[in-house]
PDB file of N, CA, C and O in Angstrom:
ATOM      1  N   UNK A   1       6.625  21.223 -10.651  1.00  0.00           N
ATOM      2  CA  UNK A   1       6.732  20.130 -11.586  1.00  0.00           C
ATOM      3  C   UNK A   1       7.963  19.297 -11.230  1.00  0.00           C
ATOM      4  O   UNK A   1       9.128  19.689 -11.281  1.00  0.00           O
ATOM      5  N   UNK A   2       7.397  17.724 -10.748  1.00  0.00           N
ATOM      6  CA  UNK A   2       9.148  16.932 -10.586  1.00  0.00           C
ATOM      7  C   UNK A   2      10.110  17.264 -11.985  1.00  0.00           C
ATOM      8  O   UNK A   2       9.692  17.679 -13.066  1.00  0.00           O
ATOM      9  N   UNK A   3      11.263  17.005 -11.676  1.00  0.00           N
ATOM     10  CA  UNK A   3      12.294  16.860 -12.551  1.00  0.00           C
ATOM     11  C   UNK A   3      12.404  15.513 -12.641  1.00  0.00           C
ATOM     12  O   UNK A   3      12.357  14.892 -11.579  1.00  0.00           O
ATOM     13  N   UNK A   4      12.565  14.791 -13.854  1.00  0.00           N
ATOM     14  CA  UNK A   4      13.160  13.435 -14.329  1.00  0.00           C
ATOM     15  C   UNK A   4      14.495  13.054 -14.500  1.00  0.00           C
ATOM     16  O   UNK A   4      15.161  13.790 -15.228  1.00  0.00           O
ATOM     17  N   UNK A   5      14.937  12.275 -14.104  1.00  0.00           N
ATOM     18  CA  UNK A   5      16.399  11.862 -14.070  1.00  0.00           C
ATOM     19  C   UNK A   5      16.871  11.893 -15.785  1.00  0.00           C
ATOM     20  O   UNK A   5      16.186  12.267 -16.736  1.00  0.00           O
ATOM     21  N   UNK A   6      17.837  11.528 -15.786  1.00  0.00           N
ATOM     22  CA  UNK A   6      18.595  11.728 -16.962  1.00  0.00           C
ATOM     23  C   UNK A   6      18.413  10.282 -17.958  1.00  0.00           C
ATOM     24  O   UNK A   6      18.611  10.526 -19.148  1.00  0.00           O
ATOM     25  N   UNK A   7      18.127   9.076 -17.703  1.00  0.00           N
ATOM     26  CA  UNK A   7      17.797   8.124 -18.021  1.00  0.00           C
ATOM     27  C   UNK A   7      16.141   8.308 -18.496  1.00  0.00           C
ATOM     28  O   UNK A   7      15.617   8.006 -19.569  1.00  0.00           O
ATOM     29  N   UNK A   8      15.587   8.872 -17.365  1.00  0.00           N
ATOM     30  CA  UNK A   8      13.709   9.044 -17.747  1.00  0.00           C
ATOM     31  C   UNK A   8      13.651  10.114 -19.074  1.00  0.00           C
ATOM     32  O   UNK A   8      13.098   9.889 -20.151  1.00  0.00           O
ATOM     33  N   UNK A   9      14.256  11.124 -18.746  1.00  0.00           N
ATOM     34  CA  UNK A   9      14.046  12.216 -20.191  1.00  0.00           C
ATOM     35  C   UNK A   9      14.680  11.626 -21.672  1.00  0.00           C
ATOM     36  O   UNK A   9      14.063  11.928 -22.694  1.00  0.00           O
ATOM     37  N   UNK A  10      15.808  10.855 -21.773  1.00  0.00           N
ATOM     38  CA  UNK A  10      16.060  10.069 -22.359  1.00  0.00           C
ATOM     39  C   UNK A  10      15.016   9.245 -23.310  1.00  0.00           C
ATOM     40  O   UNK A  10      14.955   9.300 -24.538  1.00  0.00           O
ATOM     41  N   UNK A  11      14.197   8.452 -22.407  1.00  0.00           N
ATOM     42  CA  UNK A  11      13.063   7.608 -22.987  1.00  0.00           C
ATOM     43  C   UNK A  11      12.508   8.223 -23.625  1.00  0.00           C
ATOM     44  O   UNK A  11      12.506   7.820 -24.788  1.00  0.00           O
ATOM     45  N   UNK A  12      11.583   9.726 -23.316  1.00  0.00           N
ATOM     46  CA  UNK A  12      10.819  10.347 -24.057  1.00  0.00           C
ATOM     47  C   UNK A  12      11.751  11.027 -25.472  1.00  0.00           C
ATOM     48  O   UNK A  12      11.148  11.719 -26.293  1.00  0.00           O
ATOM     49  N   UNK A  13      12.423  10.900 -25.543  1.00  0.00           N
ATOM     50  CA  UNK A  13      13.225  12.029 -26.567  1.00  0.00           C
ATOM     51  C   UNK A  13      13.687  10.777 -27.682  1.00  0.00           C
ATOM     52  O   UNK A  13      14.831  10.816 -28.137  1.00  0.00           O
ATOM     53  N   UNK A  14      13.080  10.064 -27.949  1.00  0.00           N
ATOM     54  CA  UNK A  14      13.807   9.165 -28.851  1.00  0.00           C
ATOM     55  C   UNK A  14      14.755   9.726 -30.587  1.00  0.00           C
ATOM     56  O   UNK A  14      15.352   9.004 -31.386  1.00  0.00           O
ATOM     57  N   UNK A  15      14.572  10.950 -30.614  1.00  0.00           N
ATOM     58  CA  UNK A  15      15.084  11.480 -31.910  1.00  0.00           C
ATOM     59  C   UNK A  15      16.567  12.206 -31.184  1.00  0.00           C
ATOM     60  O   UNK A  15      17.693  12.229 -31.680  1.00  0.00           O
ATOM     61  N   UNK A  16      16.136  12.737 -29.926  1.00  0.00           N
ATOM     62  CA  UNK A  16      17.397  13.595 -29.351  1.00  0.00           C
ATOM     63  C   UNK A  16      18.534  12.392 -28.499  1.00  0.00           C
ATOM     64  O   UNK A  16      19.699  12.649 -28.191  1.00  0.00           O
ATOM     65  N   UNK A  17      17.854  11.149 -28.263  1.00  0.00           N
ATOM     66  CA  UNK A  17      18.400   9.731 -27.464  1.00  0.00           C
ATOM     67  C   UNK A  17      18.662   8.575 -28.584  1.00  0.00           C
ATOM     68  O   UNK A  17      19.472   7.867 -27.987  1.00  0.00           O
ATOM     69  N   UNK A  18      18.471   8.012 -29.762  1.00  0.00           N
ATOM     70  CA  UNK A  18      18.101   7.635 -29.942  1.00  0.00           C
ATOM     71  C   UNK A  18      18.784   5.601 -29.493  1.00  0.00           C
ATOM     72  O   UNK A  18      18.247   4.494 -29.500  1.00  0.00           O
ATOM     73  N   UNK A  19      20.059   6.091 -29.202  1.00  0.00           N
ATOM     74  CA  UNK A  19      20.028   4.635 -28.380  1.00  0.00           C
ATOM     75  C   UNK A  19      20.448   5.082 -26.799  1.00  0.00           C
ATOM     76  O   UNK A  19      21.002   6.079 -26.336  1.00  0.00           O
ATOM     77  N   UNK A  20      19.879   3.788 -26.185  1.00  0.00           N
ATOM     78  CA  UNK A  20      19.869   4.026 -24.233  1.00  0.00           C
ATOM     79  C   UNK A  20      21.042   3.471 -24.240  1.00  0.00           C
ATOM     80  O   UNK A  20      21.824   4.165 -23.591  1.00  0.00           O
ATOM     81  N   UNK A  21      21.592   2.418 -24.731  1.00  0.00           N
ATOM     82  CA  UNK A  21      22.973   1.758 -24.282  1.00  0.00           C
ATOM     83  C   UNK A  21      24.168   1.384 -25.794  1.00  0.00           C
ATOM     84  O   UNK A  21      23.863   1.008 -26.926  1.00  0.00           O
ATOM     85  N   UNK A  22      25.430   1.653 -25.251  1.00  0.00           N
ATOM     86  CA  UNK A  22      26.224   1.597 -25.913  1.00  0.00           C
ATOM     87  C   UNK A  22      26.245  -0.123 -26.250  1.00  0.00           C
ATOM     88  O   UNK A  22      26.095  -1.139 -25.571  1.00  0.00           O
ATOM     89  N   UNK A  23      26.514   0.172 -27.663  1.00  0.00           N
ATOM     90  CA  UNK A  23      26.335  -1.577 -28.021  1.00  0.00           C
ATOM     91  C   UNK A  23      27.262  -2.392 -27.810  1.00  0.00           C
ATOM     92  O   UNK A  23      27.004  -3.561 -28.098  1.00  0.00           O
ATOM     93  N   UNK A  24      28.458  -2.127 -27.321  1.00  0.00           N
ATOM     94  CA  UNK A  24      29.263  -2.198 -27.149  1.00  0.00           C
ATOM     95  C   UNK A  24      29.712  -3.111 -25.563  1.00  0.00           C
ATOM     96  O   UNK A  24      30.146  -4.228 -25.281  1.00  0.00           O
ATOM     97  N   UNK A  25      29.236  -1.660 -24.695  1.00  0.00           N
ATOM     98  CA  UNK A  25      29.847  -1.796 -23.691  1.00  0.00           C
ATOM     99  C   UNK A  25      28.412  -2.123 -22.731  1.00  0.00           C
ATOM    100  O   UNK A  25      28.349  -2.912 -21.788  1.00  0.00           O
ATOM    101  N   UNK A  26      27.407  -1.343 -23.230  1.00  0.00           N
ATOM    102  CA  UNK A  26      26.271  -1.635 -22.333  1.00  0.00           C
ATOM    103  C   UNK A  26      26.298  -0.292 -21.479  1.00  0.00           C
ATOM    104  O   UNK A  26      25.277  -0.049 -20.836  1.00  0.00           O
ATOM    105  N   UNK A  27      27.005   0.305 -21.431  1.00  0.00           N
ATOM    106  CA  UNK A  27      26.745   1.692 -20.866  1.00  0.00           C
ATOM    107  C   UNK A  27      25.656   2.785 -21.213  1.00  0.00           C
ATOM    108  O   UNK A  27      25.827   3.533 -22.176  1.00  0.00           O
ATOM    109  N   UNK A  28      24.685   2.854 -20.520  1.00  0.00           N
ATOM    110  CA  UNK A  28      23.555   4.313 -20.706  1.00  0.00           C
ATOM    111  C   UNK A  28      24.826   5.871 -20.177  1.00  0.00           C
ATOM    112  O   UNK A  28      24.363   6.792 -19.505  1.00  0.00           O
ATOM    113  N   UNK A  29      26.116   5.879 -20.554  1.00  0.00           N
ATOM    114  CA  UNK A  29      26.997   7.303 -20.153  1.00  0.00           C
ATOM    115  C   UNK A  29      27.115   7.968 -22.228  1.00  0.00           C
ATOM    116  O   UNK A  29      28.146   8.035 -22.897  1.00  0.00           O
ATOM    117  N   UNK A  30      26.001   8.249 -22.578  1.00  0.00           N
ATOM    118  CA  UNK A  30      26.431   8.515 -24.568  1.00  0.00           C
ATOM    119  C   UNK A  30      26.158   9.840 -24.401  1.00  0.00           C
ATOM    120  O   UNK A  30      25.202  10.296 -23.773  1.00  0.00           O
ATOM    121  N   UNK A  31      26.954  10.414 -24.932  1.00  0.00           N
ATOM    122  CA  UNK A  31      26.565  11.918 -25.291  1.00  0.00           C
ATOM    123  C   UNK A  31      26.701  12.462 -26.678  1.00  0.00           C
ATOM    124  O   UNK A  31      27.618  12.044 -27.384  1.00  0.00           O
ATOM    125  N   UNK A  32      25.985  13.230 -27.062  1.00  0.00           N
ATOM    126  CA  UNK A  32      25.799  13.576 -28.080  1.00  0.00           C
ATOM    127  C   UNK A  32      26.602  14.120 -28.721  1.00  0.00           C
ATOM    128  O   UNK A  32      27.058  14.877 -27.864  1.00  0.00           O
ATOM    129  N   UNK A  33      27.387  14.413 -29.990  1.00  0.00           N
ATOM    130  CA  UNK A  33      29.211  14.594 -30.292  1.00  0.00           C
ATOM    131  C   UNK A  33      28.400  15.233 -31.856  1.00  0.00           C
ATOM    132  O   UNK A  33      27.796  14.687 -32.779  1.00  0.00           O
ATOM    133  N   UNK A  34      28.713  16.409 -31.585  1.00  0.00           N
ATOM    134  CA  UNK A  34      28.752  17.353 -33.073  1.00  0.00           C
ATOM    135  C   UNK A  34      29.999  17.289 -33.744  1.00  0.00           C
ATOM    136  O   UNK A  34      30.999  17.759 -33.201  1.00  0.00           O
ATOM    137  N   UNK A  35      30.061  16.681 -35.031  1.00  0.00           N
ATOM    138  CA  UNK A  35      31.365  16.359 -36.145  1.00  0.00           C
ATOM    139  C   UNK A  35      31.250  18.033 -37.054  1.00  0.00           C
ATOM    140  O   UNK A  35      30.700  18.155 -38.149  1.00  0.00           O
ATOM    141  N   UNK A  36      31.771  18.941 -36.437  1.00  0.00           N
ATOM    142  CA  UNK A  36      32.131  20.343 -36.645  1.00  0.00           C
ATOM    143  C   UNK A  36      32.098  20.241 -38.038  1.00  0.00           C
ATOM    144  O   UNK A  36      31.481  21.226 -38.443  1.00  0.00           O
ATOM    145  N   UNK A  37      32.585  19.280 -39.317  1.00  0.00           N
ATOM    146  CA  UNK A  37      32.845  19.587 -40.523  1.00  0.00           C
ATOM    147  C   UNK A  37      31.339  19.193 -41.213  1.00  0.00           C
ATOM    148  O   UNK A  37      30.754  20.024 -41.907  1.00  0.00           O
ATOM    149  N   UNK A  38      30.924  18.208 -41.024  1.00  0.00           N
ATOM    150  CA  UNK A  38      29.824  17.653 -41.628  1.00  0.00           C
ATOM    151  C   UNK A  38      27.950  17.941 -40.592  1.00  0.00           C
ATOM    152  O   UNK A  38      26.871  17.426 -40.885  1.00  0.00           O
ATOM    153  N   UNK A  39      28.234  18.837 -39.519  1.00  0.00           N
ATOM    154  CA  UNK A  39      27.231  18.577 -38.962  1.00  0.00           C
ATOM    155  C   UNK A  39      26.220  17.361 -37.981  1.00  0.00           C
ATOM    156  O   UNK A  39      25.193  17.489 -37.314  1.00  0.00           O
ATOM    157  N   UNK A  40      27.089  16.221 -38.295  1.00  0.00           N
ATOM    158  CA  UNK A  40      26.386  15.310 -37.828  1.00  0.00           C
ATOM    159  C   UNK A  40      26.547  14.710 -36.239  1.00  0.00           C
ATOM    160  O   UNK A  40      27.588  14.585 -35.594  1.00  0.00           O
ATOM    161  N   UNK A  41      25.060  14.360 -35.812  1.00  0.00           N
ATOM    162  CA  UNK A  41      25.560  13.869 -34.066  1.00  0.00           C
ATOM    163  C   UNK A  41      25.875  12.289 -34.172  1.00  0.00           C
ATOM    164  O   UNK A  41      25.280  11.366 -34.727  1.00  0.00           O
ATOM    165  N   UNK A  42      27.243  12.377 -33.289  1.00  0.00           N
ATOM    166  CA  UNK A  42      27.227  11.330 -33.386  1.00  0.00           C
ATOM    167  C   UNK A  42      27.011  10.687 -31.823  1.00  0.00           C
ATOM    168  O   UNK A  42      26.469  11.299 -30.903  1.00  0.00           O
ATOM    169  N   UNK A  43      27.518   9.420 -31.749  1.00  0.00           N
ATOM    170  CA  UNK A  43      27.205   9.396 -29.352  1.00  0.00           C
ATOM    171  C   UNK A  43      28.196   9.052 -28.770  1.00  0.00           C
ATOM    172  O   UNK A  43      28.284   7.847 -28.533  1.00  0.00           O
ATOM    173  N   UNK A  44      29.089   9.774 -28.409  1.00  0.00           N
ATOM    174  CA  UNK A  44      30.286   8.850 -27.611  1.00  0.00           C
ATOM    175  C   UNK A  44      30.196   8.331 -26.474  1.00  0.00           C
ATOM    176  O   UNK A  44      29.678   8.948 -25.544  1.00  0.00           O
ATOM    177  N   UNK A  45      30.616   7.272 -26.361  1.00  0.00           N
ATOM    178  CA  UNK A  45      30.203   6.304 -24.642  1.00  0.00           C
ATOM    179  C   UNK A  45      31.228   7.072 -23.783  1.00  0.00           C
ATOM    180  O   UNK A  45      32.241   7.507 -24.330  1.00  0.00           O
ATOM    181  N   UNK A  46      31.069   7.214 -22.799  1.00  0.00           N
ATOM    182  CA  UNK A  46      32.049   7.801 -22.036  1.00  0.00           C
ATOM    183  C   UNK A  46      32.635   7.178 -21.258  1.00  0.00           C
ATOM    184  O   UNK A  46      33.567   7.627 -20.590  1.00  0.00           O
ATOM    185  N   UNK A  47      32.052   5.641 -21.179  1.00  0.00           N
ATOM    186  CA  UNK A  47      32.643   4.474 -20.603  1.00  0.00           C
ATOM    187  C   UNK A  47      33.887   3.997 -21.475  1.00  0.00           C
ATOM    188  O   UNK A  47      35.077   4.044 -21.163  1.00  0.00           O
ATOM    189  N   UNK A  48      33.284   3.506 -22.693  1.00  0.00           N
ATOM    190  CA  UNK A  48      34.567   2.613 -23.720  1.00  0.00           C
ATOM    191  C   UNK A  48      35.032   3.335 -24.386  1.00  0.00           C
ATOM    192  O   UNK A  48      35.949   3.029 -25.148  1.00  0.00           O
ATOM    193  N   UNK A  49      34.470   4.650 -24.280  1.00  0.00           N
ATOM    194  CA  UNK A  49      35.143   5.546 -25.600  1.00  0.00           C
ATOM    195  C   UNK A  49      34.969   5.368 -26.883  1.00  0.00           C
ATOM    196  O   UNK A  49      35.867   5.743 -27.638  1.00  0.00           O
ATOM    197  N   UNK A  50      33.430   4.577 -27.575  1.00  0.00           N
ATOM    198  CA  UNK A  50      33.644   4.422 -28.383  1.00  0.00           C
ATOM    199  C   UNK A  50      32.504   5.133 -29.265  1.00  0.00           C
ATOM    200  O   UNK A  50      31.447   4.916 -28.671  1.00  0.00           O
ATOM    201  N   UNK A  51      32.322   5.693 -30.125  1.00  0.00           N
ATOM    202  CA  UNK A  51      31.379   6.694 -30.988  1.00  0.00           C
ATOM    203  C   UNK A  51      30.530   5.860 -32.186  1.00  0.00           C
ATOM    204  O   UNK A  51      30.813   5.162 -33.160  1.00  0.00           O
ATOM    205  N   UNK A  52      29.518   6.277 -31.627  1.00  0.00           N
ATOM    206  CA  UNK A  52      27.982   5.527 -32.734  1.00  0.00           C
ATOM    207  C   UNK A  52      27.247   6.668 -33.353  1.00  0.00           C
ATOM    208  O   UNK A  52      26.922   7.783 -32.944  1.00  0.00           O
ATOM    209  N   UNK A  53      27.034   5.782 -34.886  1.00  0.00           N
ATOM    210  CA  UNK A  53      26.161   6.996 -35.230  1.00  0.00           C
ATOM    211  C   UNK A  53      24.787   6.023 -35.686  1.00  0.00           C
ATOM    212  O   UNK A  53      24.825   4.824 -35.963  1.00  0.00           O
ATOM    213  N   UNK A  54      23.355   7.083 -35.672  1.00  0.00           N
ATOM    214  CA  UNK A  54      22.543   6.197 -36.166  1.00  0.00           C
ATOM    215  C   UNK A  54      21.793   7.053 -37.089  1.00  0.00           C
ATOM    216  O   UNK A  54      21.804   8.277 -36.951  1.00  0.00           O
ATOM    217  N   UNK A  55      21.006   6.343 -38.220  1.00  0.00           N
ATOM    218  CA  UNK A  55      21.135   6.712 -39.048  1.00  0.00           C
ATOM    219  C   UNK A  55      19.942   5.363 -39.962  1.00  0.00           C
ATOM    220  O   UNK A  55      20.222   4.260 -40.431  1.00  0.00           O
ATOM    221  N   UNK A  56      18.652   6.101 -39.891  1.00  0.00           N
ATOM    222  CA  UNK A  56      17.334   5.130 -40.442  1.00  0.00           C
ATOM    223  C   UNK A  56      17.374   4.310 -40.006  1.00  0.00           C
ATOM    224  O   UNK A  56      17.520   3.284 -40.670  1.00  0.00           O
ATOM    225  N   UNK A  57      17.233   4.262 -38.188  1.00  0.00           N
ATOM    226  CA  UNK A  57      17.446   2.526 -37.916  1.00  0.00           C
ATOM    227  C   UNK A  57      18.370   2.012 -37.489  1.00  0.00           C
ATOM    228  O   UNK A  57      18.286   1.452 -36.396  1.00  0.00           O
ATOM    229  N   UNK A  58      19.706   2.027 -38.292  1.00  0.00           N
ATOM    230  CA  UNK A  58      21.169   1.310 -38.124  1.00  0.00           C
ATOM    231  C   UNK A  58      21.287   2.191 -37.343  1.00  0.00           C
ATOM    232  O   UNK A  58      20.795   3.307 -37.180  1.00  0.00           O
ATOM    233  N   UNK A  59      22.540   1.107 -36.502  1.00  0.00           N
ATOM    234  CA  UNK A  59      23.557   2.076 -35.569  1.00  0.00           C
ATOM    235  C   UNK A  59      24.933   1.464 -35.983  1.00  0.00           C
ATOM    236  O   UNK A  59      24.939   0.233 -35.960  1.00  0.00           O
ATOM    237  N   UNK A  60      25.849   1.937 -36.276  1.00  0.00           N
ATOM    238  CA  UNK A  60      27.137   1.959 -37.091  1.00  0.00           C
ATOM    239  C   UNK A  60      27.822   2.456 -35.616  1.00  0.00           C
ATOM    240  O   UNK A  60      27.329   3.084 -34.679  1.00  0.00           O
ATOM    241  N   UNK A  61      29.214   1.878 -35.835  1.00  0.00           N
ATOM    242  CA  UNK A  61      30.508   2.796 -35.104  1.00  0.00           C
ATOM    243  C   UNK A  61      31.185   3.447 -35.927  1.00  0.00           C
ATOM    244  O   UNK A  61      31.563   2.948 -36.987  1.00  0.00           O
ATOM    245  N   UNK A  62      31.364   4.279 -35.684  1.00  0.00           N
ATOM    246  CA  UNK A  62      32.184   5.988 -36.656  1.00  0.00           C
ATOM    247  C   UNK A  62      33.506   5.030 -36.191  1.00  0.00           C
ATOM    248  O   UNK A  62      33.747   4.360 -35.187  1.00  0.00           O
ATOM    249  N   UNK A  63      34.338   5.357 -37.627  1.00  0.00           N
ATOM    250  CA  UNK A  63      35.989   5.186 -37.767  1.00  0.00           C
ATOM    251  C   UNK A  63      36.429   7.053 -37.436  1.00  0.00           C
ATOM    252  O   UNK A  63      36.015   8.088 -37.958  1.00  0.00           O
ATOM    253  N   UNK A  64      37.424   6.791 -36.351  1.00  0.00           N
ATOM    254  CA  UNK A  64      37.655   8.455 -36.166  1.00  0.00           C
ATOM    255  C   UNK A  64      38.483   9.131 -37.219  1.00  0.00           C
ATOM    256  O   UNK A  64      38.923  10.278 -37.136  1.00  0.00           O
ATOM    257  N   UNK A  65      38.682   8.128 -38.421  1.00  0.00           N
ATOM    258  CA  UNK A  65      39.618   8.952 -39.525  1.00  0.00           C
ATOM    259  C   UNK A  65      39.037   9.698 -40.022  1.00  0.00           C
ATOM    260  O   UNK A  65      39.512  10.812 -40.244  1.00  0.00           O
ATOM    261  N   UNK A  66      37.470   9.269 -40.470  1.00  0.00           N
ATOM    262  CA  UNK A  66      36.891  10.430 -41.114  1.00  0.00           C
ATOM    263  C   UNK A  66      36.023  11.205 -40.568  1.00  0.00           C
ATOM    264  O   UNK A  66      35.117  11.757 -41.193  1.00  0.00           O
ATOM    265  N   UNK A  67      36.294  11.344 -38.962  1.00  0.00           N
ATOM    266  CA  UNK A  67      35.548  12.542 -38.438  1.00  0.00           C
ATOM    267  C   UNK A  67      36.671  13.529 -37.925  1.00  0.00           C
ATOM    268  O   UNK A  67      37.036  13.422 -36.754  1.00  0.00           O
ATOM    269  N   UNK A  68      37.250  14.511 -38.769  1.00  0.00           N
ATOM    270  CA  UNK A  68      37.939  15.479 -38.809  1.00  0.00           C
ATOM    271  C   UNK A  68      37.639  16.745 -37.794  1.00  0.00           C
ATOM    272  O   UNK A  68      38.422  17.181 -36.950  1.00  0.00           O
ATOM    273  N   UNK A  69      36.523  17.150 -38.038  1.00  0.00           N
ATOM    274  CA  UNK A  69      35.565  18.147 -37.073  1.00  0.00           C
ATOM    275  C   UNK A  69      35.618  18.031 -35.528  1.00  0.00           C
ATOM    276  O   UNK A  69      35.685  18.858 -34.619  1.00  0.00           O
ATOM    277  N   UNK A  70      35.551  16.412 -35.602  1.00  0.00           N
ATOM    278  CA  UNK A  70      35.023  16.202 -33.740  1.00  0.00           C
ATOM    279  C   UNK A  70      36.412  16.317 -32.939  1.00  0.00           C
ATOM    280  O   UNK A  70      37.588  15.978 -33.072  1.00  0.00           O
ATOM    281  N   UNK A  71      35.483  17.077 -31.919  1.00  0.00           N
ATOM    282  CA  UNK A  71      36.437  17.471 -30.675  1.00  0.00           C
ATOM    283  C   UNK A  71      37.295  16.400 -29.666  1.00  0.00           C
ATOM    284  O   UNK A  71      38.186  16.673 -28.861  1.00  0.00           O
ATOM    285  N   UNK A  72      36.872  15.469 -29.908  1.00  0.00           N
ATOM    286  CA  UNK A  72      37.246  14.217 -29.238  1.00  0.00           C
ATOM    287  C   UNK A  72      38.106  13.268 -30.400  1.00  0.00           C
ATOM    288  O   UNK A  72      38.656  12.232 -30.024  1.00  0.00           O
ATOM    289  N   UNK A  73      38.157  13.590 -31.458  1.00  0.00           N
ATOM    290  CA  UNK A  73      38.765  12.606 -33.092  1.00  0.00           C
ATOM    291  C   UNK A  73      39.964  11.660 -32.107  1.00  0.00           C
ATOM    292  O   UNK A  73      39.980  10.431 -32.047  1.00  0.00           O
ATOM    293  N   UNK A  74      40.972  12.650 -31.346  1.00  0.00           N
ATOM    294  CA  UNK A  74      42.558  12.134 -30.739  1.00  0.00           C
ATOM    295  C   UNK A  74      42.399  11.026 -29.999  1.00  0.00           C
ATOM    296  O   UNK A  74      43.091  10.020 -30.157  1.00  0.00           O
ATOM    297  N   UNK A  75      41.169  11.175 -28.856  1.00  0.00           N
ATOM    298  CA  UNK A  75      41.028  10.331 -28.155  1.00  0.00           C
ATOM    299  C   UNK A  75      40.157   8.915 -28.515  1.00  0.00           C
ATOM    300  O   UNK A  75      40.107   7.794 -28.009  1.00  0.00           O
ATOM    301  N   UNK A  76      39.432   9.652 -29.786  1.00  0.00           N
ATOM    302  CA  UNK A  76      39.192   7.830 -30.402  1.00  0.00           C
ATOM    303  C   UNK A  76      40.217   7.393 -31.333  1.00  0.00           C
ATOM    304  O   UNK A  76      40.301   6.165 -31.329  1.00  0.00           O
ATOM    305  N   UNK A  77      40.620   7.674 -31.729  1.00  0.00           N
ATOM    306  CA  UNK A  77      42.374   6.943 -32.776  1.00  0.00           C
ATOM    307  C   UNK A  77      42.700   6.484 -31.093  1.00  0.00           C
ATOM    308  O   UNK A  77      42.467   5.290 -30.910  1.00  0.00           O
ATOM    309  N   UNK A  78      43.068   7.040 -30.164  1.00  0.00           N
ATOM    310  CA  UNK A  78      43.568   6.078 -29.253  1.00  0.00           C
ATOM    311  C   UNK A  78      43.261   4.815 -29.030  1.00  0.00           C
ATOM    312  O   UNK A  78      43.995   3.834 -28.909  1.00  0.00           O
ATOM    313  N   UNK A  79      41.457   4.986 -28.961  1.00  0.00           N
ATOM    314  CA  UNK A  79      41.302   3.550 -27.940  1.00  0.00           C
ATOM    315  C   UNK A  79      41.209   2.691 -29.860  1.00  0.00           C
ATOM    316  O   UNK A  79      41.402   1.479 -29.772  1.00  0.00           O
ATOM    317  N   UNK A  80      41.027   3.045 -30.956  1.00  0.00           N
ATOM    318  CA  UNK A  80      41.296   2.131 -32.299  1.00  0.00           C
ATOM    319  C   UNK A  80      42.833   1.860 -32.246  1.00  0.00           C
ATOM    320  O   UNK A  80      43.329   0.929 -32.880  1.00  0.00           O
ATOM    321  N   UNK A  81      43.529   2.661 -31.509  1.00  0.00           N
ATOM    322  CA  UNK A  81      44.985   2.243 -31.877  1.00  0.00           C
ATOM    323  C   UNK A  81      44.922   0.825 -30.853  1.00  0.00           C
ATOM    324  O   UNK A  81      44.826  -0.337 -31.247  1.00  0.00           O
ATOM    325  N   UNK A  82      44.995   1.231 -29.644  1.00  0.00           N
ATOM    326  CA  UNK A  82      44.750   0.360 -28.558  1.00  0.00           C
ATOM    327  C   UNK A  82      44.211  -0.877 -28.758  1.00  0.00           C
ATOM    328  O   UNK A  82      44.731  -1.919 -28.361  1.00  0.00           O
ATOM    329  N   UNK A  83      42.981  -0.780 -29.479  1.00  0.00           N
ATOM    330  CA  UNK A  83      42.662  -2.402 -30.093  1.00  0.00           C
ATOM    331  C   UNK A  83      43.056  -2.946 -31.152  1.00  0.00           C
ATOM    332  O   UNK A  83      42.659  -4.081 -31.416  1.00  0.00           O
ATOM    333  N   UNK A  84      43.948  -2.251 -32.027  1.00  0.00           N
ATOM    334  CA  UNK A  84      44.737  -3.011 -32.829  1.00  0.00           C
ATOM    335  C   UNK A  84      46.059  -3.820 -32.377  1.00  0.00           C
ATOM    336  O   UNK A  84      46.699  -4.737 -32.890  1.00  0.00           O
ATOM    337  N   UNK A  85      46.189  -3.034 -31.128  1.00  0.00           N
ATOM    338  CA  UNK A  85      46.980  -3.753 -30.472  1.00  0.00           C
ATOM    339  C   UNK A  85      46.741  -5.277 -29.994  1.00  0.00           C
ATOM    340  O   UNK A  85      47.231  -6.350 -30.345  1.00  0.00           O
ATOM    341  N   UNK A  86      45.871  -4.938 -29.137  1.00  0.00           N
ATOM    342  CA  UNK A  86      45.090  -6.227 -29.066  1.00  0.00           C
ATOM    343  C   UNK A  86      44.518  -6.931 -30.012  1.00  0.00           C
ATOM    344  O   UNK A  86      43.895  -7.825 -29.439  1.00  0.00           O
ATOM    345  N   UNK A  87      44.366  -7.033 -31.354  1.00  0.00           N
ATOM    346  CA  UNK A  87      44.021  -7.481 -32.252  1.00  0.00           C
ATOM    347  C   UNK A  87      42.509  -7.596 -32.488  1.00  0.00           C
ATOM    348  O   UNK A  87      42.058  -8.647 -32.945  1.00  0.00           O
ATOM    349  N   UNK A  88      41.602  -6.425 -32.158  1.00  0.00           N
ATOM    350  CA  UNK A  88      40.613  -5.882 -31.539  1.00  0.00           C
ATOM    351  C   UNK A  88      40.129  -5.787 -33.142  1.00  0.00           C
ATOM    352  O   UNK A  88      41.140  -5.541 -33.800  1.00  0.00           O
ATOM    353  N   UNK A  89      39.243  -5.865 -33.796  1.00  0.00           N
ATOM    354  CA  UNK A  89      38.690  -5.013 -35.166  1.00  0.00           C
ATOM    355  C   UNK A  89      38.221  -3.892 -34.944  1.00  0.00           C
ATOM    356  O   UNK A  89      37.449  -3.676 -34.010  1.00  0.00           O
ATOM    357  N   UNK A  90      38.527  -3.215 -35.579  1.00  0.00           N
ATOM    358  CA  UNK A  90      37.776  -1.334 -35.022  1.00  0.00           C
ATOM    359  C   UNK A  90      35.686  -1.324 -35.264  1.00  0.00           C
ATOM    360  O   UNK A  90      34.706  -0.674 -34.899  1.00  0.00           O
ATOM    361  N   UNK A  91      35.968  -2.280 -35.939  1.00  0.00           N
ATOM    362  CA  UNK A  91      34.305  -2.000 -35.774  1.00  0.00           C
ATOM    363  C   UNK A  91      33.327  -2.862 -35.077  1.00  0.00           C
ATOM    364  O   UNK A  91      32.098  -2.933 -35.100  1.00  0.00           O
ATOM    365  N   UNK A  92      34.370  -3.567 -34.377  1.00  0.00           N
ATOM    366  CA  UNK A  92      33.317  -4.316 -32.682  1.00  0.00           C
ATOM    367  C   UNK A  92      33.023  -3.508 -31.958  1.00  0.00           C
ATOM    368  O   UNK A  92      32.408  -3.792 -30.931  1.00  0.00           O
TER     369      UNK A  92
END
């Protein structure tokens, strides 16, 4: 049986994928991010660093204040600190 690339298995899995590109950045690099306290997946780009959750449809960007659980929380306050610098809004 071929194996499918990581983009092709993607397509079929729309509940386990449910977006191909970061809205953001345009990157297909999202992985799936378990928030340890609440259970929920969320997708971090591994390009911009930035974490989506979706949710009936919408796709929202997670504020990393209130994801306490996730293993990655430090490194998104970075890149939100980082664009406040730049005068960036955290939820572009």
């Amino acid at each position: 049986m071929p194996q499918s690339n990581d983009t092709d298995s993607r397509s079929h899995h729309a509940l386990r994928y449910p977006l191909e590109h970061c809205p953001t950045c345009g990157s297909d690099r999202l992985e799936p991010v378990v928030e340890t306290d609440t259970f929920e997946v969320h997708f971090l780009c591994r390009d911009c660093r930035r974490c989506w959750h979706v949710e009936l449809g919408h796709v929202h960007r997670m504020a990393p204040d209130v994801c306490h659980g996730c293993p990655h929380r430090d490194d998104c306050l970075a890149v939100v600190a980082a664009e406040r610098e730049r005068g960036v809004h955290a939820r572009d």
